[in-house]
C-alpha positions in Angstrom: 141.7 203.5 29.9 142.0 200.1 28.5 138.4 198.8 28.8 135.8 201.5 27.3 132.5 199.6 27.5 129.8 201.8 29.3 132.1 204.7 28.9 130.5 208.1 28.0 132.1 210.0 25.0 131.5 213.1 23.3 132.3 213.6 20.3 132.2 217.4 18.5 131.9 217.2 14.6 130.2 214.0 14.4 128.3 214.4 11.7 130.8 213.6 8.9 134.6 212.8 8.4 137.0 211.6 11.1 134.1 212.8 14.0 131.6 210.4 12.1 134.3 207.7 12.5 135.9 208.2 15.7 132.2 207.9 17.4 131.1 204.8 15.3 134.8 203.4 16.1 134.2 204.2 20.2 130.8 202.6 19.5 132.0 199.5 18.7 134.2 199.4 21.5 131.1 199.5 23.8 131.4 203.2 25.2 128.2 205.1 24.8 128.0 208.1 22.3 126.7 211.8 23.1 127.1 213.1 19.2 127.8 217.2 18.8 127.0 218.8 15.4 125.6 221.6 13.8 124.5 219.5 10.7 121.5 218.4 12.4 120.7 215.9 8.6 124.9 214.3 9.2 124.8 213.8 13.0 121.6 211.8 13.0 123.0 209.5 10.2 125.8 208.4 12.4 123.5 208.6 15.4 121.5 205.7 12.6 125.0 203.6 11.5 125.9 203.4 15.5 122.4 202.2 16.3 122.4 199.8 13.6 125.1 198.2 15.2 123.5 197.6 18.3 124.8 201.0 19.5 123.9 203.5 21.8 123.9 207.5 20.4 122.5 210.9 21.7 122.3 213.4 19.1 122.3 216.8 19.8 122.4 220.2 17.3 124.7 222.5 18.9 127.6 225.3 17.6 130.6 225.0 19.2 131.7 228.0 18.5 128.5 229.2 20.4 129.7 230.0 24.1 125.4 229.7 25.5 124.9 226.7 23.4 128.2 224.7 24.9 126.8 225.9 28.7 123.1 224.7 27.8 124.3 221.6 26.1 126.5 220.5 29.3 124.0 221.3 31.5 121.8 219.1 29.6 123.9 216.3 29.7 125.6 216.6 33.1 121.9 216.0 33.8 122.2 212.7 32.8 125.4 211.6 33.3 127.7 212.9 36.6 130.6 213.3 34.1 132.0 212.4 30.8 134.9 209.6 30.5 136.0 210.7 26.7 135.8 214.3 25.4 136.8 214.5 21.9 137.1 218.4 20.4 136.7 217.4 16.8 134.4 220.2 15.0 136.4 222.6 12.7 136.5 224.1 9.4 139.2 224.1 6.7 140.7 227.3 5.0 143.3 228.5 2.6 144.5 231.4 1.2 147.4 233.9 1.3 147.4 236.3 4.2 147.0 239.3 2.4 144.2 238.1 1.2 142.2 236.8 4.4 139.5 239.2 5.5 138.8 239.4 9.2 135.3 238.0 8.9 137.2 234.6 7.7 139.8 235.3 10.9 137.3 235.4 13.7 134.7 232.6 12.1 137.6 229.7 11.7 139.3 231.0 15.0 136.1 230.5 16.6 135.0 227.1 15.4 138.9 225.8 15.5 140.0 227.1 18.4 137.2 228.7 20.9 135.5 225.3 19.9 137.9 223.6 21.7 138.1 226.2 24.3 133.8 225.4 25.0 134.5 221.7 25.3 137.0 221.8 28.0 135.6 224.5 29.4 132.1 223.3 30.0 132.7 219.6 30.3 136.8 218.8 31.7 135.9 220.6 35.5 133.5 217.9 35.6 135.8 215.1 34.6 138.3 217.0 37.2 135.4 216.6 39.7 135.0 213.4 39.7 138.9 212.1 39.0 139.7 213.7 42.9 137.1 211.8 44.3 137.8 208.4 42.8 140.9 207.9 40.5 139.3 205.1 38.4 136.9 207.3 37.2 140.3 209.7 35.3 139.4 210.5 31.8 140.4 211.4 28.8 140.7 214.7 26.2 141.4 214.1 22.9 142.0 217.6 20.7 142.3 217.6 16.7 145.4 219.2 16.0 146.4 218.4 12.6 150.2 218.4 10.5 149.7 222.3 10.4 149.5 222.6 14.0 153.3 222.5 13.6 154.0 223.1 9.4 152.2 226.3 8.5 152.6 226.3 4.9 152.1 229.7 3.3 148.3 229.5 2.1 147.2 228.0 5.6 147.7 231.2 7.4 144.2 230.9 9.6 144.0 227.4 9.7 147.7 226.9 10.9 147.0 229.6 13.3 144.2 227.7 14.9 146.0 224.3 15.0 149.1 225.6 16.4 147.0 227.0 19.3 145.1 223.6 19.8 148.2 221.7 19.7 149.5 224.7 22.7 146.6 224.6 24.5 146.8 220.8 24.5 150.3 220.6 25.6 149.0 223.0 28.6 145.6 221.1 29.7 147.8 217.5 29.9 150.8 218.9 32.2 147.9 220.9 33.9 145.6 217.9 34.5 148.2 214.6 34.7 147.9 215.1 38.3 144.4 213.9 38.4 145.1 211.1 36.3 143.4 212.4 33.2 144.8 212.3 29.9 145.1 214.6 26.8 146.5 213.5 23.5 147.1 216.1 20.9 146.3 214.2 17.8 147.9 215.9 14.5 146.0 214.3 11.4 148.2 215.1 7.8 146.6 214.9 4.4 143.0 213.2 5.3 140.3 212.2 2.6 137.2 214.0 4.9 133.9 216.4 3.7 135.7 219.3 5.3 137.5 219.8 2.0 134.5 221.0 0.0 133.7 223.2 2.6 137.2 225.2 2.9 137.1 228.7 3.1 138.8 230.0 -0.1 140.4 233.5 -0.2 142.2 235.8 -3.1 143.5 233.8 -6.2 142.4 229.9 -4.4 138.8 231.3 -4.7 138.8 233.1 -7.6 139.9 229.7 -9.5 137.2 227.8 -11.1 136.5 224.3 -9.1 139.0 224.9 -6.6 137.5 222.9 -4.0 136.6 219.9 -6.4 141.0 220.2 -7.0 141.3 220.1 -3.7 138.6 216.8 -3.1 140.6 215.1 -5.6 143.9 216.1 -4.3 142.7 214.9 -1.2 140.8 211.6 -2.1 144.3 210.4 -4.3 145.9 210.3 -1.0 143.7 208.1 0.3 144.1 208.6 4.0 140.6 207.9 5.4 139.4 208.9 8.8 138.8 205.3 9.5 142.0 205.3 9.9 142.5 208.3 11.9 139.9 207.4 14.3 141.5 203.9 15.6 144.4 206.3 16.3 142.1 208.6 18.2 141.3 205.6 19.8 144.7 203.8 20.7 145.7 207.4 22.1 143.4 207.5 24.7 144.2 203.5 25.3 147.8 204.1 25.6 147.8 207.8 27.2 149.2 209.2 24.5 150.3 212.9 24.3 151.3 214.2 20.9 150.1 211.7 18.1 151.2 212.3 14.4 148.6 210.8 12.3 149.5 209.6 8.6 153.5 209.2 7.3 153.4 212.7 6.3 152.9 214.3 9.7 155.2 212.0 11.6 158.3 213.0 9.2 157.4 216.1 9.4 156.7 216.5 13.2 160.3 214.5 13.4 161.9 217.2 11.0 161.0 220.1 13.0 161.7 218.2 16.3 165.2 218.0 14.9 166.1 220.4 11.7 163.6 223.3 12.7 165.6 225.4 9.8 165.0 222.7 7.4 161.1 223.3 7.9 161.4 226.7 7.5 163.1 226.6 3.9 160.6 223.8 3.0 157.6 226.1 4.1 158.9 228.9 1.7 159.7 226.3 -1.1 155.8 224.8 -0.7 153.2 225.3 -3.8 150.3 226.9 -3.3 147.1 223.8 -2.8 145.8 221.8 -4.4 
C-alpha cells in the first residue's frame, strides 16, 4: 500500500504518545483519520494539530477494552465508510512491578486494555476489511498491532505488561498467516525504550510504588533516551508501505529481538541479571 491518500485509518490511543503521532504522521500522507481515545481533552487536540494541517480527523471517545463500545463504535463508522484501509491497535497502559506483588485487579485491567483492546479492533473492524479484500484485491488493507521489546524480553518487574505484549505479538503472528491470503497485511511492530505520556501513568505495584516519585524516575529515565514516537510512527508507517511483519522499533529492540532469535539462553541469563526500573 504504497499510495495512502484518501485512505481510511483508525487509530486506537490517539490522544497522546506514538497514537498522537502515527495519526498526524498518516495525516500528512493524505489518508483520512478516524481517532479512538478515552481521553476525550488528548484526542480532540490531535483531532486540532491534523486539521491545522489541512487534515481531515473523526474523533470519537470510546474504551477499547469496552466489548459494547468497540461494536457501537464500528457500527458507527461502517456507516460511513464500507470498510477501513488502516487499522492501527495502539491504546495500552504501562505497568511494573514484581509478580508477587501484582493484584488481580491490576491483571485483568492491563490484560484488558493491552490485549482484549486489540482483540475489539480486529474483531469489530478486520471482517470488514476481509469483506471487501475478496471482492476486489486493491481494496487489501492493513493491521498494524503495538507490540513492544517486552513482547519478546520480559524482564522481571514487567510481569503483566510482558504478558500482554507477548500475546499481541502471538496473536499478530496468527491474524497475518491467517489473512495473507486476502492480500491484507499485519505488521507486529515492537517499540523499545520510547519517551511517551504512558510513563506517568504506569501501574506501580509492591516496592516500585511504595517509592517516592517513582513515575517522575521513570519519565526521566525515559526522556534521557530520547526515542520519540515521531520516530516510531514513520516506522508504523513504512511497515504498512513495505508489508512488513515483525518490526523492531529503536536499536535496543532490534539487538535484542536478534539475540533471542539466535542465543535464546543468552536472554534468559540477561533477564535474571536485569535491575529493577527505572
Amino acid at each position: 500500500m504504497n499510495n495512502l491518500s484518501g485512505k481510511h485509518v483508525l487509530v486506537t490511543g490517539a490522544g497522546s504518545g506514538i497514537g498522537r503521532q502515527t495519526a498526524i504522521v498518516f495525516a500528512k500522507e493524505g489518508a483520512n483519520l478516524w481517532l479512538v481515545d478515552i481521553d476525550d481533552v488528548g484526542n480532540h487536540k490531535t483531532a486540532n494539530l491534523i486539521e491545522a494541517e489541512g487534515g481531515t480527523a473523526h474523533v470519537f471517545t470510546c474504551d477499547v477494552s469496552d466489548a459494547d463500545a468497540m461494536a457501537a463504535l464500528s457500527e458507527h463508522i461502517h456507516q460511513h465508510i464500507p470498510h477501513l484501509d488502516v487499522l492501527v491497535n495502539n491504546a495500552g497502559i504501562g505497568a511494573a512491578g514484581r509478580f508477587v506483588d501484582t493484584s488481580l485487579q491490576s491483571w485483568k485491567k492491563v490484560l484488558d486494555i493491552n490485549l482484549m483492546g486489540v482483540v475489539h479492533g480486529c474483531h469489530f473492524f478486520l471482517p470488514n476489511m476481509v469483506k471487501a479484500a475478496k471482492s476486489d484485491a486493491k481494496a487489501a488493507g492493513h493491521v498494524i498491532n503495538i507490540s513492544s521489546l517486552a513482547g519478546f524480553f520480559a524482564p522481571p518487574d514487567l510481569p503483566i505488561y510482558s504478558t500482554s505484549k507477548f500475546a499481541v505479538f502471538g496473536l499478530s503472528e496468527s491474524l497475518r498467516a491467517d489473512v495473507a491470503k486476502y492480500g491484507i497485511g499485519v505488521s507486529t511492530i515492537c517499540p523499545g525504550i520510547i519517551d511517551t505520556p504512558i510513563v506517568r501513568k504506569t501501574l506501580l505495584e509492591g516496592e516500585m510504588a511504595e517509592q517516592e516519585g517513582m513515575h517522575d524516575k521513570l519519565a526521566s529515565f525515559y526522556k534521557k533516551r530520547n526515542f520519540t514516537p515521531h520516530q516510531v510512527a514513520t516506522k508504523i508507517v513504512k511497515a504498512v508501505k513495505r508489508n512488513r511483519g515483525v518490526c523492531p522499533v529503536s536499536p535496543e529492540s532490534w539487538f535484542m529481538y536478534y539475540v533471542k532469535r539466535f542465543f535464546p539462553g543468552i536472554v534468559s541469563k540477561v533477564s535474571q541479571m536485569v535491575k529493577p526500573l527505572p
